[in-house]
N, C-alpha and C positions, 0 to 999 in steps of 0.2 A: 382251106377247107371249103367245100364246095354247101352252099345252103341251098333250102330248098326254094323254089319260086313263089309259090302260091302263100308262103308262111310272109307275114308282114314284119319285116325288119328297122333295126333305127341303128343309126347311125354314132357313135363312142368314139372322140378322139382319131379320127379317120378308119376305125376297125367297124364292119359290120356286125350285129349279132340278131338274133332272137327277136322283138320285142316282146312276147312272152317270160322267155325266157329269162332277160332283163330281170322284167319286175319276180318272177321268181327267187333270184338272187337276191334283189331287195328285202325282200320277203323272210328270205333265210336268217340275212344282216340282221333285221329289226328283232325279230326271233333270239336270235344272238343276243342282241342290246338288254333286250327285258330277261333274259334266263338271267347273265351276268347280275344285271341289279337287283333284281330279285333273292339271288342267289347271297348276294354280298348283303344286303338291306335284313332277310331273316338268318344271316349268319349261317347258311349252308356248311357244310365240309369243304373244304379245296377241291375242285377238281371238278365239285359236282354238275356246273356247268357248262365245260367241254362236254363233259362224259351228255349228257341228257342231250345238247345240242348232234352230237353224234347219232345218237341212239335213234333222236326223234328223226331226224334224214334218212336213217337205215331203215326201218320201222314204219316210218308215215309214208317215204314213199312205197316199200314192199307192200305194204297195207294196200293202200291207194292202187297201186295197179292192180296187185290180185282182187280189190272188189269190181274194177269195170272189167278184167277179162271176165270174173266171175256172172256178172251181173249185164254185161251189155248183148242186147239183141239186134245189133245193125246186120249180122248176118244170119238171121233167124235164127239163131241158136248162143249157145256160149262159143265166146273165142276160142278156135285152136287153138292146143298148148303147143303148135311150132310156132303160133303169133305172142306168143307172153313175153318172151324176152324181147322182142321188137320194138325196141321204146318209142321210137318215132312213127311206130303204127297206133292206130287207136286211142285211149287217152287215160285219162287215168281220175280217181274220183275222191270229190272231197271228202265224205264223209268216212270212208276206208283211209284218208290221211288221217282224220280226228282219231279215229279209232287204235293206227299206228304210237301216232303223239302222244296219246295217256296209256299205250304201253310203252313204251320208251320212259315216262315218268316213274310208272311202278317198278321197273325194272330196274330203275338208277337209283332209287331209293331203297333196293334190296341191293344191290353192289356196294352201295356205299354205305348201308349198315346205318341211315336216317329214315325218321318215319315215310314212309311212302306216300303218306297223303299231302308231304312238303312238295317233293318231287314232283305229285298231280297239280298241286297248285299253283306250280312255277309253270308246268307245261301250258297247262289250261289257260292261263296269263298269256303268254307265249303267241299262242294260235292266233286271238283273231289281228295281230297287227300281220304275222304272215296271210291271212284271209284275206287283207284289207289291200295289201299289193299283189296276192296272186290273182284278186278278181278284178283288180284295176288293169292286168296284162289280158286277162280274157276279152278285151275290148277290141285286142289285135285278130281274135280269131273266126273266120266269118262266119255269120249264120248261128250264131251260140250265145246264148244266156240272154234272151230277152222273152217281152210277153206276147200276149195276145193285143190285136190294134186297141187302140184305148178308146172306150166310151165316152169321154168327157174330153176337154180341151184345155182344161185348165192347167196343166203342166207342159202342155206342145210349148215346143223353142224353151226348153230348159237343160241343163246338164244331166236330167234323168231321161229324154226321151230323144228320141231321134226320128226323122219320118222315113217310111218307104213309102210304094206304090200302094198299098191298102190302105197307109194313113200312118199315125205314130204308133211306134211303140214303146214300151218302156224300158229302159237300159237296165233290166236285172242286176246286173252284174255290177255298176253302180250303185245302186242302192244295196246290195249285200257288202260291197267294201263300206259303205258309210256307217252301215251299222253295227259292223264289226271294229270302226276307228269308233264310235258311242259305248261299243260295250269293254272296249280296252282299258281303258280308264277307272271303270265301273270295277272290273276286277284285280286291275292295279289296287285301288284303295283299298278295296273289301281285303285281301291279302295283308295288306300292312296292319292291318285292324284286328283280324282272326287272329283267336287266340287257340283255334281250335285246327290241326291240318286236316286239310280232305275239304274242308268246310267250304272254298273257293273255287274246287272243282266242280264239288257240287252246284254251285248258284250258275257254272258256266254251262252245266250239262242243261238248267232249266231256264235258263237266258238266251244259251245258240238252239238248245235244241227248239223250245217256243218261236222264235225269231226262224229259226232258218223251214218250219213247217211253212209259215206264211210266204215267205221267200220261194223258197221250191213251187210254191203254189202260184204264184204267180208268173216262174219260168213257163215258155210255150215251144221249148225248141226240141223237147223229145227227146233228151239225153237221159240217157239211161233208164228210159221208158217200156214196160209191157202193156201196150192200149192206150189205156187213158189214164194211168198211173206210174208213175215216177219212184222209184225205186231210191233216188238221194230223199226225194218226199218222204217218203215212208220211213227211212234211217234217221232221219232228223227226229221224228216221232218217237222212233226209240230210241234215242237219245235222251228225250223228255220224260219218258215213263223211266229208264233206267234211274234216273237220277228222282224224280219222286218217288218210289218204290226203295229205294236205300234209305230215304230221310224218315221214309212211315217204316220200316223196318225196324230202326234203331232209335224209334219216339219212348217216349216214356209211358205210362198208364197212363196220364194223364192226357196224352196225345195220341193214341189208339183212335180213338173214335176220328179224329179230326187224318190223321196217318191214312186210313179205311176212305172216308171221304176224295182225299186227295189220289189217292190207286183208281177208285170208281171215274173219276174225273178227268184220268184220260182215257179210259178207255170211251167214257160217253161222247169226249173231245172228237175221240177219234171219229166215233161213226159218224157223228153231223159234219165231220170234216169230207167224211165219203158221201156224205149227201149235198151238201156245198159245192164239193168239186164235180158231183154230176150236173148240177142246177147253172155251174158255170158253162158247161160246154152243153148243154141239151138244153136250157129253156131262154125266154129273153129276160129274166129278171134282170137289172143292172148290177154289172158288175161290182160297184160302188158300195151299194147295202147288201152285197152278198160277203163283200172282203168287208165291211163293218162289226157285221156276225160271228163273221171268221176271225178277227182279233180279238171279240166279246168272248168267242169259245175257247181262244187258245189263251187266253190270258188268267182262265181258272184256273188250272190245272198249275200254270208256272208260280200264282199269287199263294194258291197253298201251299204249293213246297216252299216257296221263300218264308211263310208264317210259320210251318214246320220247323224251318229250321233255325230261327229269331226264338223260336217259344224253346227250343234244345238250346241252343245259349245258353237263355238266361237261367232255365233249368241246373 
């Protein structure tokens, strides 16, 4: 089979392939690993593992490409639907996989007749060790997932930055695998602990989603951009409010008021995050105390639903 040139390949046993690609497989594998124990650890049904690893493939990636044909503007408009079936044109987008992945959970959990939110939690688990090696193959592809040249020096000549001609930048894409191998663990435990299902997805939706706002934000390569907004940016955010707005939904009287509080608090998130991200690209404040603010902001919004849903527990 003939590959293509410009795509960066490695080397297997004298077989060439992918490097993308590669780690994508890997990606699949470790996915696999954690369904399986997961699956066997809260005593699933038989089967339920295949079946959600199928689903989530079918699902994440259909997902995933229907939102960058959906959503991408490289050719001033949305993608031709004679370019959709074109795999190896255009690309395909993470957060349309997240959205695939936890249907594929709800789905498996309705086939197989176990609560659904077991299902979400094994998936939710799942994700970010595939996140952690599909971002580590994004390292193959040129010109994609880093930042703006960096203001400070303090990280130049580290495994997070790389220089060009403007100066360094920062390896995006490295740092969203490392904190997705931080936040796997995190949800590994909280799972084997819940006594409650659903309760693991939830904490994932306000942990990637939190985490991957800041992330997006700091990307500068225009993927899946209208102007000066990023469209995975914005999908991350909601990803944040979905999952706070579930846990104020089903709070108790007693957590109303606080439920109310944590709704108001992303939306407030939100707006200083659109005034942040003008203040990043239109004025000189330093970058530095502007992403200090922006962590200060995005970390209200995910610390109340975590209290949200610690105070539903023990309720």
């Amino acid at each position: 089979m003939n590959l293509y040139d410009e795509a960066e390949k490695i080397s297997l046993l004298g077989l060439e392939v992918y490097r993308f690609g590669f780690f994508v497989l890997l990606g699949i594998i470790g996915a696999a690993v954690v369904m399986g124990f997961l699956s066997w650890a809260r005593r699933a049904r038989k089967g339920t593992a295949p079946l959600l690893l199928f689903l989530s493939m079918l699902l994440g990636g259909l997902c995933s490409r229907l939102f960058f044909c959906l959503l991408t503007q490289e050719l001033g408009a949305m993608m031709p639907l004679s370019g959709w079936a074109n795999l190896a044109g255009g690309g395909w987008s993470m957060m349309g996989l997240v959205a695939g992945v936890l249907a594929a959970g709800w789905l498996t959990g309705k086939i197989t007749r176990q609560p659904a939110g077991l299902t979400l939690d094994i998936a939710a688990c799942a994700l970010p060790i595939f996140m952690a090696l599909e971002r580590t193959g994004e390292g193959g592809v040129p010109e994609f997932d880093y930042s703006r040249p960096l203001m400070t020096s303090f990280l130049n000549d580290t495994f997070l930055t790389f220089a060009e001609a403007d100066g360094y930048h920062l390896a995006t894409y490295r740092l969203a695998a490392l904190v997705m191998l931080i936040l796997l663990p995190i949800l590994v435990w909280d799972m084997t602990r819940s006594r409650r299902d659903g309760d693991t997805c939830l904490l994932f939706l306000l942990l990637f989603g939190g985490c991957s706002v800041l992330l997006e934000s700091l990307r500068y390569d225009r993927f899946l951009s209208i102007t000066f907004v990023g469209l995975e940016h914005v999908m991350a955010a909601v990803y944040l409010g979905i999952g706070v707005i579930i846990l104020a939904a089903r709070a108790g009287k007693r957590q109303k008021k606080l439920g109310m509080v944590a709704v108001v608090s992303v939306f407030l998130a939100a707006g200083i995050a659109i005034g942040l991200e003008f203040a990043l690209d239109r004025t000189g404040i330093h970058a530095l105390l502007l992403y200090g603010i922006y962590l200060l902001v995005m970390a209200v919004p995910v610390a109340l639903g975590i209290r949200l849903r610690s105070l539903e527990r023990k309720a």
